[in-house]
C-alpha positions in Angstrom: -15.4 -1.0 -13.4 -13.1 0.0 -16.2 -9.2 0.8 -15.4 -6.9 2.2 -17.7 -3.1 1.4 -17.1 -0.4 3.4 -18.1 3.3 4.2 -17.5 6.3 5.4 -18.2 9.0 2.3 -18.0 7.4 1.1 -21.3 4.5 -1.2 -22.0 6.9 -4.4 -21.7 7.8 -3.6 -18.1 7.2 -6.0 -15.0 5.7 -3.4 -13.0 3.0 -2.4 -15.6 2.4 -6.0 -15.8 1.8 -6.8 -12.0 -0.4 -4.1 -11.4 -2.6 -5.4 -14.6 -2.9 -8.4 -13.4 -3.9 -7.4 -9.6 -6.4 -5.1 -11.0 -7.7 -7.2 -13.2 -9.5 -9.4 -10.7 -11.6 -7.0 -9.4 -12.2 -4.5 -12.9 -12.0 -4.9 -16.8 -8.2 -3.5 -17.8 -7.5 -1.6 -20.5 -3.7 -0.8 -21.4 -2.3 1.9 -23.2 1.4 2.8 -22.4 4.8 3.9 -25.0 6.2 1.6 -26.5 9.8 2.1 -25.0 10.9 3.6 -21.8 10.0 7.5 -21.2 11.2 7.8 -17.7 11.8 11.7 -16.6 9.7 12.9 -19.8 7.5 14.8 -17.5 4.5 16.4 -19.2 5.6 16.4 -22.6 3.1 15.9 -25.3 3.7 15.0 -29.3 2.7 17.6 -31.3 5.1 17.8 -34.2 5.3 13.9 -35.4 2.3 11.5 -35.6 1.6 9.0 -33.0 1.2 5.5 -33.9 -0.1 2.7 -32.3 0.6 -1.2 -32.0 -1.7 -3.4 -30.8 0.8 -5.9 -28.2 0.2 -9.3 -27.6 1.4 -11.6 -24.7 1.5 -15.4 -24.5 -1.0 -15.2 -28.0 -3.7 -13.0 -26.2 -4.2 -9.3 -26.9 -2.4 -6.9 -24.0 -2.3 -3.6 -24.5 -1.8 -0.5 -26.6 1.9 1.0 -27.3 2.3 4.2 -28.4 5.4 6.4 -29.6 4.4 9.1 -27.6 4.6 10.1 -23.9 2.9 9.1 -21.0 0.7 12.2 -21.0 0.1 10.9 -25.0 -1.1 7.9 -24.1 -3.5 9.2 -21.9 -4.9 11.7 -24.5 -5.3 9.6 -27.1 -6.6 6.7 -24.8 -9.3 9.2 -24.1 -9.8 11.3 -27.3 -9.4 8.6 -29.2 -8.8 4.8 -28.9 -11.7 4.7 -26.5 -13.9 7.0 -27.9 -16.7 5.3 -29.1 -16.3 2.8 -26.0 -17.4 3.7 -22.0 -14.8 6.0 -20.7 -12.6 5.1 -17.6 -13.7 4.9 -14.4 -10.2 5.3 -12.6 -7.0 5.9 -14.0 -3.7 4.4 -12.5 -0.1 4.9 -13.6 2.6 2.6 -12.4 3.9 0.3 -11.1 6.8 3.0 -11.5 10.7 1.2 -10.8 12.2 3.7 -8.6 10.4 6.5 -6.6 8.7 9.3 -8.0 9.2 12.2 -4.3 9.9 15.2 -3.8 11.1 17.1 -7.1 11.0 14.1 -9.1 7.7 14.8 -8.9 8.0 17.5 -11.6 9.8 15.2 -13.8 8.0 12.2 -13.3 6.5 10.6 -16.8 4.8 8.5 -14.3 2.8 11.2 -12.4 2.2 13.2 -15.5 -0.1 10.4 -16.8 -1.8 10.6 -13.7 -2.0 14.6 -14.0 -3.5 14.1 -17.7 -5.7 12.3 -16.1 -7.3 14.2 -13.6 -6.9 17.2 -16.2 -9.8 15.1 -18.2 -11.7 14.7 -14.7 -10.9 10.7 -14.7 -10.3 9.5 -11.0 -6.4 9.2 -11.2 -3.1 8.0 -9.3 0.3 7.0 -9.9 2.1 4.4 -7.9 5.8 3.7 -7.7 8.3 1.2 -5.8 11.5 3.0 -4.4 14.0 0.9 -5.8 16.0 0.1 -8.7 17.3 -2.9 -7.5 15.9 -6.2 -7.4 12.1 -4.9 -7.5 9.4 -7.1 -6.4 6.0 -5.4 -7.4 3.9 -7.7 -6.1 3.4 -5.5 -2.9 2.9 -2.4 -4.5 0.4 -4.4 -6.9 -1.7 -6.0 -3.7 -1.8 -2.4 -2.5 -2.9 -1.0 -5.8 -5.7 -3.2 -5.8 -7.0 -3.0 -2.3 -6.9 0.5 -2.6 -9.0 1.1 -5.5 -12.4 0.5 -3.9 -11.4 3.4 -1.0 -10.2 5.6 -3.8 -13.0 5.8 -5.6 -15.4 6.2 -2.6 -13.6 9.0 -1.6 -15.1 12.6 -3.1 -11.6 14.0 -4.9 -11.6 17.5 -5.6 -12.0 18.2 -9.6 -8.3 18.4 -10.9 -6.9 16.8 -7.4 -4.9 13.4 -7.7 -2.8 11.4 -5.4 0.8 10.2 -5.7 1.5 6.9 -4.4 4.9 5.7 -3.3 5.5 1.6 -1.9 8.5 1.2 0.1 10.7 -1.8 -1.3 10.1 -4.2 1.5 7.6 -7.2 1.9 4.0 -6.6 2.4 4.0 -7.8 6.1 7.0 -4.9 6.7 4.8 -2.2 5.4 3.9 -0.2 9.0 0.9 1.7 7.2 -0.1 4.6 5.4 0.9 8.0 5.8 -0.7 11.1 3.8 2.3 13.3 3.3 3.4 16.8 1.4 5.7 16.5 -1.5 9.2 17.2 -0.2 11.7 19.8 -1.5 15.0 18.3 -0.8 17.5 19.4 -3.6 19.6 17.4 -6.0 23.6 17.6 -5.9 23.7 16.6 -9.6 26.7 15.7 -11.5 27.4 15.3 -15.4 29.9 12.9 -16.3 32.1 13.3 -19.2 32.9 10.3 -21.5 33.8 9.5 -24.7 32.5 7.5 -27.7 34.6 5.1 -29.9 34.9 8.3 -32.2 36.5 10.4 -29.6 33.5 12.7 -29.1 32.7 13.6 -25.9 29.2 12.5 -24.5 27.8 13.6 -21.2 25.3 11.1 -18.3 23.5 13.0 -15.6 23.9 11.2 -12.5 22.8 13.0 -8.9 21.6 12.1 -5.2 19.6 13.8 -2.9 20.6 15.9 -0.3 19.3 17.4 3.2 16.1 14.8 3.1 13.2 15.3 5.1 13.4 13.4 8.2 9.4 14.4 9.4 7.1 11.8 8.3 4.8 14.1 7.2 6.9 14.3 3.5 6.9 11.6 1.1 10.9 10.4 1.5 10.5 10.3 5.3 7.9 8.2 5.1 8.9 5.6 3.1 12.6 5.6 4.8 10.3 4.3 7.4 8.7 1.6 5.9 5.5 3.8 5.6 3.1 4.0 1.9 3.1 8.0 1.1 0.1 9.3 -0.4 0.8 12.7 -1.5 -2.6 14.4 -2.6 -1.3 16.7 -6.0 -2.9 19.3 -7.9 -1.6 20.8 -11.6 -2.4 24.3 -10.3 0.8 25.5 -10.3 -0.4 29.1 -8.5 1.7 30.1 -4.9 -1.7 31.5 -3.6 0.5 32.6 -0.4 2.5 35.7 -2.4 -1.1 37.2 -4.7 -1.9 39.5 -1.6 1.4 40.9 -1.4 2.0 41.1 -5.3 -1.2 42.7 -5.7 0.0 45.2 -2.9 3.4 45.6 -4.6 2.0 47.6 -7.6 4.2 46.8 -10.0 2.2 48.9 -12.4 3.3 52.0 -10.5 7.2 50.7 -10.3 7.5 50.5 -14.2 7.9 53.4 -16.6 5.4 52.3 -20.0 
């Protein structure tokens, strides 16, 4: 089995390596991740600068690929490129992600949008993430990663369908189970604070918190406020089937004067 690893914290960051190192007992790993940290890049893509790539190196043995691109770049050129002339990837996994990756942040996520590129190019994909910033210990999220790869793979995901995986921050033996949950829609009360630089020029940092979180388990934040793994199945269809029926019926056509 051949993974390919990616993220979005950079390809120095201690929860890309944990998750390499748990997968690599049970498949060959191949790394390819930016070079610096491209947290809340979403789906971006380099198209207007040229994307080079160092070959990275840990304790004298070869490691990875970093790229000056994206998450989603990485993935691309993993695929179109740097493994072209070698056996593609069976899975795809992008993590282990510091801090959680629910609800909206889903839309933002660097992190998920290497998973997306990935089941764009019909690889079996997820991204996994620990909700935390503070003191992280991945190793839970990495034992999880591995056990569930075998599963993952046996199960018959829909063309285009991935799954967004997020760990709760507590030890392995607090973890109560797995729950398959629905991305959640709880808003962000966001904030820009105003500061200045040792020029006097005024600078601005986006800080914000959620509010009026889900408290079913059936969405992602619930769960994992309950010590629960949230597997949220996602898809890049970005269609609201619900409202064709009545937009078709609607006639817009007939409402506009050409």
């Amino acid at each position: 089995m051949r993974a390919l690893l990616t993220n979005d914290d950079g390809i120095n960051a201690p929860g890309l390596a944990a998750l390499a190192t748990a997968i690599a007992e049970i498949a060959e790993v191949v790394i390819v991740a930016p070079l610096t940290e491209m947290s809340a890049v979403g789906h971006a893509i380099t198209l207007s600068d040229p994307l080079k790539v160092i070959e990275v190196n840990k304790n004298g043995a070869p490691y990875g690929y970093g790229v000056n691109g994206t998450p989603a770049d990485c993935v691309k050129l993993a695929y179109w490129a740097l493994l072209k002339d070698q056996p593609k990837p069976d899975v795809l996994i992008s993590g282990i992600n510091l801090g959680s990756n629910t609800g909206i942040n889903t839309i933002y996520s660097g992190t998920v949008s290497a998973a997306t590129e990935g089941a764009i190019l019909g690889i079996p994909s997820f991204a996994i993430s620990l909700t935390t910033f503070v003191n992280p210990d991945f190793s839970p999220a990495a034992t999880f990663a591995a056990k569930f790869l075998a599963p993952f793979l046996q199960f018959n995901c829909p063309r285009g369908v991935f799954f967004n995986i997020n760990v709760p921050a507590v030890p392995l033996h607090q973890i109560r189970g797995i729950k398959i949950t629905q991305q959640g829609m709880a808003a962000y009360e966001e904030k820009y604070h105003v500061r200045k630089d040792p020029f006097n020029r005024k600078y601005y940092w986006l800080t914000g918190a959620k509010k009026n979180v889900e408290t079913d388990l059936n969405y992602d934040d619930a769960a994992i406020n309950n010590n629960y793994i949230s597997i949220t199945p996602i898809h890049y269809n970005l269609t609201y089937f619900e409202l064709l029926d009545e937009l078709n019926n609607y006639h817009f056509d007939d409402k506009i004067e050409w």
